[in-house]
C-alpha positions as CSV (number, residue, x, y, z in Angstrom):
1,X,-3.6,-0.2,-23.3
2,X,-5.5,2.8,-23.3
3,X,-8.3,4.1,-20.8
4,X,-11.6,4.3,-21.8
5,X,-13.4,8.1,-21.9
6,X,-15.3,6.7,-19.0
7,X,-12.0,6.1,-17.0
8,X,-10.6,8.8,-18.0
9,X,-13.8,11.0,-17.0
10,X,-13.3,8.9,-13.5
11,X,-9.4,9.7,-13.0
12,X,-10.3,13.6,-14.4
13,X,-12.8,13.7,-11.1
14,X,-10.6,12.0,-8.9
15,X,-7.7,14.4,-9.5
16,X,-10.3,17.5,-9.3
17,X,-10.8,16.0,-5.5
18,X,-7.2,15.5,-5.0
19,X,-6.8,19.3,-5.7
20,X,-9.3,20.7,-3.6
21,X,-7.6,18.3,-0.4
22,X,-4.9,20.1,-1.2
23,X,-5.9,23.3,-1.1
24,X,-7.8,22.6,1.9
25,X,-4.1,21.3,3.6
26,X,-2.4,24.2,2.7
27,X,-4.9,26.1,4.4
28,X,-4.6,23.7,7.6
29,X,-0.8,24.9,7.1
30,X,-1.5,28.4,7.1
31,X,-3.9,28.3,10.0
32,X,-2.6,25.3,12.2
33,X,-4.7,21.8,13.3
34,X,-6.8,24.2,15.0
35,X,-9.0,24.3,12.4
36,X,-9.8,20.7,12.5
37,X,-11.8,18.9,15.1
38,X,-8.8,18.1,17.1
39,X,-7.9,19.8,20.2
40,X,-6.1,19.1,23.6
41,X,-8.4,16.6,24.4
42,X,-8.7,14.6,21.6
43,X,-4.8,14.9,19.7
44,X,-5.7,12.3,17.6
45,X,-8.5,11.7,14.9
46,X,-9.5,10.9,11.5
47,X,-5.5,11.6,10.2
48,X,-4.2,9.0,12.4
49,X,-7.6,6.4,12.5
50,X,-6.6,6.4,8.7
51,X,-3.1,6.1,8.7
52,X,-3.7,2.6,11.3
53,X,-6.3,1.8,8.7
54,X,-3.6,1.8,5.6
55,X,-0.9,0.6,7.0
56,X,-2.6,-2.3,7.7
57,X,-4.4,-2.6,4.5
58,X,-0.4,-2.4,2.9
59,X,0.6,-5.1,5.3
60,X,-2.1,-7.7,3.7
61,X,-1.1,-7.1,0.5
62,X,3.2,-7.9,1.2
63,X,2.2,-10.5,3.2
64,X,0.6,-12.6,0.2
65,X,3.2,-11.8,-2.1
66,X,6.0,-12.6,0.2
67,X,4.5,-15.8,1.2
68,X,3.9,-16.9,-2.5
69,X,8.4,-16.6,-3.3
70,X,8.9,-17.9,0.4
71,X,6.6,-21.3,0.7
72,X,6.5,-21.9,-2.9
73,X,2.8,-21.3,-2.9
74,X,2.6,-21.1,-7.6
75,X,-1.2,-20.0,-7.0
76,X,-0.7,-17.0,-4.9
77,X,2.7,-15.9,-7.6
78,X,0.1,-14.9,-10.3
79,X,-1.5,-12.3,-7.9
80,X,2.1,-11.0,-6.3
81,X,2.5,-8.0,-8.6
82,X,-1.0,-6.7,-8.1
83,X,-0.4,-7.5,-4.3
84,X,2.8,-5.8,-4.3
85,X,1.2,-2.3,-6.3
86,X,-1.8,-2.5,-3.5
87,X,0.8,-2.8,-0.9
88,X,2.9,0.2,-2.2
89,X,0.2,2.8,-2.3
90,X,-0.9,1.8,0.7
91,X,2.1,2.6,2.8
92,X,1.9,6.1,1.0
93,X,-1.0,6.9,1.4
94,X,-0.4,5.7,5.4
95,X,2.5,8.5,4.9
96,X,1.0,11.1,3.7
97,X,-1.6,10.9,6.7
98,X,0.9,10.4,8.8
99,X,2.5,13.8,7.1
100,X,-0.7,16.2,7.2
101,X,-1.0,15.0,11.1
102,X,2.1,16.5,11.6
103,X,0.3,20.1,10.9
104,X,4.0,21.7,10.9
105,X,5.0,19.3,8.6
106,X,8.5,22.0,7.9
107,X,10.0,21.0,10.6
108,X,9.7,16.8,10.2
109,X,13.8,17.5,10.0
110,X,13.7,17.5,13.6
111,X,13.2,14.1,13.5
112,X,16.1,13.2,12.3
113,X,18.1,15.7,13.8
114,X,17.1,14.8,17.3
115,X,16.0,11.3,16.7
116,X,14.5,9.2,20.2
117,X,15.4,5.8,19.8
118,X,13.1,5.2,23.1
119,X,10.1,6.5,20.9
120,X,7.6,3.8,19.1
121,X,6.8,6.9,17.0
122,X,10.3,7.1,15.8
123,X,10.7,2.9,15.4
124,X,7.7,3.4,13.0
125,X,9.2,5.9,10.9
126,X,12.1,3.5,10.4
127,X,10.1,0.3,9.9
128,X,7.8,1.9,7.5
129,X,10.5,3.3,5.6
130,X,12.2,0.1,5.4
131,X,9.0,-1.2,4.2
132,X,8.2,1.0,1.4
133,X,12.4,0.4,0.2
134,X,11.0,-3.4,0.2
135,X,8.1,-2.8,-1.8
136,X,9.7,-0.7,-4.6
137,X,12.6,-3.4,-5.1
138,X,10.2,-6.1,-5.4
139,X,8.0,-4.1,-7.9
140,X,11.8,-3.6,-9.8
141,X,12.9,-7.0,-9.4
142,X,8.7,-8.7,-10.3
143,X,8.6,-6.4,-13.8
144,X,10.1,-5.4,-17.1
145,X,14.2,-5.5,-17.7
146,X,14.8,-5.8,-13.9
147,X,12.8,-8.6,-13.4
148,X,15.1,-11.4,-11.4
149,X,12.5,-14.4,-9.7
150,X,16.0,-15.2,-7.5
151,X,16.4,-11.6,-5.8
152,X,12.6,-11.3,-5.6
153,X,12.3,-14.9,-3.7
154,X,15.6,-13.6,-1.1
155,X,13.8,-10.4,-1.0
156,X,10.6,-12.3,0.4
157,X,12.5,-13.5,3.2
158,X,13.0,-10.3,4.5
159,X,9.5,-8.5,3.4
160,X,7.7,-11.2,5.3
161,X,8.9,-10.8,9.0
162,X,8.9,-6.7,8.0
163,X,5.5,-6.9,7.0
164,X,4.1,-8.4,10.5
165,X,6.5,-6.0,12.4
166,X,5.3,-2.6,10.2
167,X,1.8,-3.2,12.1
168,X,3.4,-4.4,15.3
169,X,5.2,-0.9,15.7
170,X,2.1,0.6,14.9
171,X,-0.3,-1.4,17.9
172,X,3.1,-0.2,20.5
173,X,2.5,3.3,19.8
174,X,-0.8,2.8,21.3
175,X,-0.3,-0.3,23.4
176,X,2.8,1.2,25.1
177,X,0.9,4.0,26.8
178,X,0.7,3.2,30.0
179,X,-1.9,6.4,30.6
180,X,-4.4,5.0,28.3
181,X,-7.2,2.2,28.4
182,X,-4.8,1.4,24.8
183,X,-2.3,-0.3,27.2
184,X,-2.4,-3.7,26.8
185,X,0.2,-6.7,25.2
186,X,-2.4,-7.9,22.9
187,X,-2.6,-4.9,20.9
188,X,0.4,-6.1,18.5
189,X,-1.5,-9.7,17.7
190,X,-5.1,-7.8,17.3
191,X,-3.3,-5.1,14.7
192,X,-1.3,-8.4,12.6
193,X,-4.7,-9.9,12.7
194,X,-7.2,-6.5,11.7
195,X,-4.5,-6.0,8.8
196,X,-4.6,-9.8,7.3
197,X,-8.4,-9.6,6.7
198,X,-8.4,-5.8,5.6
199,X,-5.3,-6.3,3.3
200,X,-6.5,-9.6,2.2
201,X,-10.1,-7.6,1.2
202,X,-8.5,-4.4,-0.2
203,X,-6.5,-7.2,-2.4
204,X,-9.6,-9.2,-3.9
205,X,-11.2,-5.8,-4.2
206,X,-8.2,-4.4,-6.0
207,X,-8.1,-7.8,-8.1
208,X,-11.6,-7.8,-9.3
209,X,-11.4,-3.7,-10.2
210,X,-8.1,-5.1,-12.5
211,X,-10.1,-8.0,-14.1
212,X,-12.9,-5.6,-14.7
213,X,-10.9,-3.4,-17.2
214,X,-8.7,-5.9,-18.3
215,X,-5.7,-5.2,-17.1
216,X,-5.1,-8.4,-15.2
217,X,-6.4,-12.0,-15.9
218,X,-8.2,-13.2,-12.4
219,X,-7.7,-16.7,-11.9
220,X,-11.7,-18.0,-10.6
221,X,-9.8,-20.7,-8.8
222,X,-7.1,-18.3,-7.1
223,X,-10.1,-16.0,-6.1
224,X,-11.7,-18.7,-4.4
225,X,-8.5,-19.6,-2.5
226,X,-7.7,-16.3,-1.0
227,X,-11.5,-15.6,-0.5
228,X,-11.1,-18.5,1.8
229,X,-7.7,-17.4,3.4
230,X,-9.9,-14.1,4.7
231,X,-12.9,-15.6,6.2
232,X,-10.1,-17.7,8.4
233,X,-8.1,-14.3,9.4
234,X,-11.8,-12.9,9.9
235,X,-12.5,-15.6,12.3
236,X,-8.6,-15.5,14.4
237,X,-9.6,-11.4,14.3
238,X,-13.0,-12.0,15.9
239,X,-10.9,-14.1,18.2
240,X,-8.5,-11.3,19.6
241,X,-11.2,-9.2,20.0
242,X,-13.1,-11.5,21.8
243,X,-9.8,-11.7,24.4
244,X,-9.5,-8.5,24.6
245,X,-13.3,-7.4,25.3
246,X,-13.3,-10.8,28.2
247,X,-9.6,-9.1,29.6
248,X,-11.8,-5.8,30.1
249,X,-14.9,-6.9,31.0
250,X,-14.0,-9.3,33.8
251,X,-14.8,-8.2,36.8
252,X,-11.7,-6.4,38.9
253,X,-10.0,-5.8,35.1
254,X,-10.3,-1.5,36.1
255,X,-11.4,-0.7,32.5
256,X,-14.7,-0.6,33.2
257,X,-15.5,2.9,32.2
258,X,-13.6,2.5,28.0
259,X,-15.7,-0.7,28.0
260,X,-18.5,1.1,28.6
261,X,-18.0,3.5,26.1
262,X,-17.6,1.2,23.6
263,X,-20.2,-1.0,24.0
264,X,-22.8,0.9,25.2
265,X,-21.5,4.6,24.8
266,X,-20.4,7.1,22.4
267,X,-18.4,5.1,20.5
268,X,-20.4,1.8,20.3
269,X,-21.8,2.4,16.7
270,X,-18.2,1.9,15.8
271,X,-17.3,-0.9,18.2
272,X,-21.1,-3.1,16.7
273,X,-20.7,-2.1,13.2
274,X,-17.2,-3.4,13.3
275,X,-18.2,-6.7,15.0
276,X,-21.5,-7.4,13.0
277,X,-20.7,-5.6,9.6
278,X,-17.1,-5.8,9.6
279,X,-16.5,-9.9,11.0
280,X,-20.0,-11.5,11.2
281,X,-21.5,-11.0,8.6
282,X,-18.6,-11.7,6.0
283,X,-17.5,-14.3,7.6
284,X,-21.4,-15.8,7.2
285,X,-20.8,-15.0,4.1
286,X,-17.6,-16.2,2.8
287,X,-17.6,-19.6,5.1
288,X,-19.8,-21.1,2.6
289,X,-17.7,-22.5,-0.8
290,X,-21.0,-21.4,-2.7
291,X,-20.4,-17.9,-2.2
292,X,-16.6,-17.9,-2.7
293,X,-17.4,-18.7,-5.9
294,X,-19.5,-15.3,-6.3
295,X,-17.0,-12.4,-7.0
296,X,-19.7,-9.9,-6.1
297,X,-20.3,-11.6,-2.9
298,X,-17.0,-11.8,-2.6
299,X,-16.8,-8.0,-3.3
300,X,-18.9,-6.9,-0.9
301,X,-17.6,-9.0,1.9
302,X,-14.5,-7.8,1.3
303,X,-15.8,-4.1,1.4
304,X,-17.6,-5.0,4.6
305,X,-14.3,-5.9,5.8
306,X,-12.4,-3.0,5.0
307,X,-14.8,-0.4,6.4
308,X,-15.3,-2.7,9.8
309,X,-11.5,-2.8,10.1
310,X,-11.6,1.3,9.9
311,X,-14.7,1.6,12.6
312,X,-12.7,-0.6,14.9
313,X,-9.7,2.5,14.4
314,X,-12.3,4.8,15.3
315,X,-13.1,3.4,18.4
316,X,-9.9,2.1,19.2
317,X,-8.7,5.2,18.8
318,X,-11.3,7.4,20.3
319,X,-12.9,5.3,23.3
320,X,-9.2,6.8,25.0
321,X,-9.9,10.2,24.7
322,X,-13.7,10.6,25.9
323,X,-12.4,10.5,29.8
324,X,-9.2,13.0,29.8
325,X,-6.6,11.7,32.3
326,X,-5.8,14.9,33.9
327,X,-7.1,18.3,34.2
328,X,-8.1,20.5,36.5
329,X,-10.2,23.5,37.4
330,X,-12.2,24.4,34.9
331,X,-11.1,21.3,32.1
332,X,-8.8,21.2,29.6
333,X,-7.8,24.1,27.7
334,X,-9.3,23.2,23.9
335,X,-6.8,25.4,21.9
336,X,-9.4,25.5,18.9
337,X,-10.2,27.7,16.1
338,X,-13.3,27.9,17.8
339,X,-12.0,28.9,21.1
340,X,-9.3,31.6,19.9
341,X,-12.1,33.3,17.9
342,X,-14.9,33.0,20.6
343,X,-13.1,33.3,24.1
344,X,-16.7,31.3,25.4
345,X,-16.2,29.2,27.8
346,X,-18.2,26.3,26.3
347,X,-15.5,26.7,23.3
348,X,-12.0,27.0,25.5
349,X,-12.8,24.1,28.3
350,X,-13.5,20.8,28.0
351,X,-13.8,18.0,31.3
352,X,-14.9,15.2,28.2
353,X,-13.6,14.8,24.9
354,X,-15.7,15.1,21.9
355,X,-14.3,15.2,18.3
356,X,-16.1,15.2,14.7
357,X,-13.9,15.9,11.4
358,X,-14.4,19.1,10.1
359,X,-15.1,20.1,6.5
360,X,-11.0,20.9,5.6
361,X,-10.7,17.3,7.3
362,X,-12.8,15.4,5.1
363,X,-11.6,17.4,2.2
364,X,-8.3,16.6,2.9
365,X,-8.9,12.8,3.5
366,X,-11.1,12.5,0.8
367,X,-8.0,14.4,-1.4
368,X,-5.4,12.1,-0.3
369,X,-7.5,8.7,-0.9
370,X,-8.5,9.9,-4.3
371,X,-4.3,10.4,-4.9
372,X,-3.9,6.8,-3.8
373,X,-6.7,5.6,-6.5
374,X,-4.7,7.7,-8.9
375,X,-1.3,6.2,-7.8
376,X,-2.6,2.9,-8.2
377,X,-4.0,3.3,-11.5
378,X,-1.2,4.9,-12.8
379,X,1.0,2.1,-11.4
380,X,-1.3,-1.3,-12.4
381,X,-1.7,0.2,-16.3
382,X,2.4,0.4,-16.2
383,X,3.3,-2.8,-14.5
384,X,1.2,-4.5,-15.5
385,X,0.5,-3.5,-19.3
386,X,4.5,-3.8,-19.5
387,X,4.3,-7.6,-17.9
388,X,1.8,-8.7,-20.3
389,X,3.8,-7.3,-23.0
């Protein structure tokens, strides 16, 4: 099969974006993460909000496929090599975040030379490893020569538990931290949960986009199913967050002031959008069999999903990082751009954290997701052009 001009036009623009990201991270390399809108206060941002996002959306996607070999489930086996392929690019794109985060990223050897096995940082480099090795066998084992439904089911078996524990590791790095309003035990459950609807929705998204240039046969009646699988991990999402918004709020819980922040404070755009855009009002939509039926429905339920999922990384990820934990005299020492260059005082302390992305950010994150549309592109016309074959 070959692309249309028009696709061809679209993957022509999409690697044009992918270059200027990546001129825009080699200048981050040059110059350090002080150019972005990280500092000493906020250490975390758009980078690591994106990599929580993808690695959950990967997690979906393994999740369906492995469940389809392991409980025998024929419907959900004609999606698995889509699944699988949205799964892949996923975790790499969750990577490469994880990657331009690093700033220095010369010296990830380090890792491995020094490796802290009491580190959650270090179990999710393993886990996520292990998870993309999963992902390419079963691509080998689901297409062409290689193809082998007996390895691919015993692989299933595996990908399954690795799939819930790839988010797990992620929620410890955050609910582990004892200093932060992140600590908590139900962090682990809420992440499984937040990456079941979002992979789920990038899935039916991805499906749809296939069926649309005819490079995979949607099924009306598998659509329908899994349509209804994601208003019911919708609803068990809503239901974490509703635990863990009761376990803060009640009175004599001590997390008063993140609560405040996110319902009511500089993060509670993110913390609504994701509970009315990103649960409510898909799950309005999708409860009703009428409207499962509806792939554009469908569609932007889905889409609702997926950006709801990302607001709740923001303010997950942010609401810690507005009250600084410990400084003293005058604040926090920034360690900017800003405050090498201007050596104000408004730029160099800080007693509150603020963050906004700067231009090389976006340009960067706008670079890296364009490479993942590329990837997956590239990937779906192979496997599955050679499958149909």
């Amino acid at each position: 099969m070959q692309f249309s001009s028009k696709a061809k036009g679209g993957l022509a623009v999409l690697a044009f974006l992918t270059a200027i990201g990546v001129c825009a991270w080699v200048y981050q390399l040059i110059n350090g993460l002080g150019v972005t809108g990280m500092s000493n206060v906020n250490s975390w941002g758009l980078y690591i909000a994106s990599f929580m996002l993808f690695v959950g959306l990967s997690a979906g996607g393994l999740i369906v496929a492995s469940s389809a070999s392991v409980f025998h489930i024929k419907q959900y086996k004609q999606v698995a090599v889509p699944a699988v392929i949205t799964s892949t690019v996923c975790i790499l794109v969750a990577a490469l975040f994880i990657l331009i985060d690093l700033g220095g990223v010369q010296r990830i050897w380090r890792l491995f030379a020094n490796p802290n096995f009491t580190s959650p940082l270090l179990w999710d480099v393993c886990v996520i490893t292990t998870y993309l090795v999963i992902n390419i066998l079963d691509l080998l084992w689901m297409c062409g020569k290689n193809a082998d439904d007996r390895k691919v089911e015993a692989l299933s078996r595996v990908a399954l538990p690795v799939a819930i524990l790839v988010h797990s590791v992620t929620a410890w790095i955050f609910g582990l931290q004892i200093a932060r309003a992140w600590y908590t035990a139900i962090m682990a459950p809420i992440f499984v949960a937040s990456a079941l609807d979002s992979g789920l929705a990038i899935l039916l998204i991805a499906l749809a986009c296939l069926d649309k240039v005819g490079l995979f046969v949607l099924s009306k009646d598998v659509f329908k199913s899994l349509a209804g699988l994601l208003a019911t991990c919708i609803a068990v999402d809503a239901f974490f967050i509703g635990c863990e918004v009761l376990t803060m709020a009640y009175p004599g819980a001590g997390e008063s002031v993140a609560l405040s922040h996110m319902l009511t404070g500089a993060t509670a755009p993110f913390f609504w959008a994701e509970i009315i855009g990103g649960l409510l009002v898909p799950f309005l939509i999708l409860v009703f069999a009428k409207n499962r039926e509806n792939t554009a429905l469908v569609i932007i339920a889905s889409a609702l999903v997926v950006c709801g999922v990302f607001c709740k990384r923001i303010w997950l990820l942010l609401t810690s990082f507005i009250t600084p934990n410990v400084y003293g005299g005058p604040g926090i020492s920034l360690g900017t751009s800003d405050a090498v260059a201007t050596h104000s005082p408004a730029s160099v302390w800080a007693t509150v954290g603020t963050y906004a992305p700067t231009a090389f950010e976006i340009a960067i994150w706008v670079g890296v997701i364009s490479l993942g549309v590329i990837m997956f592109t590239m990937l779906s016309k192979k496997l599955l052009s050679s499958r149909a074959a």
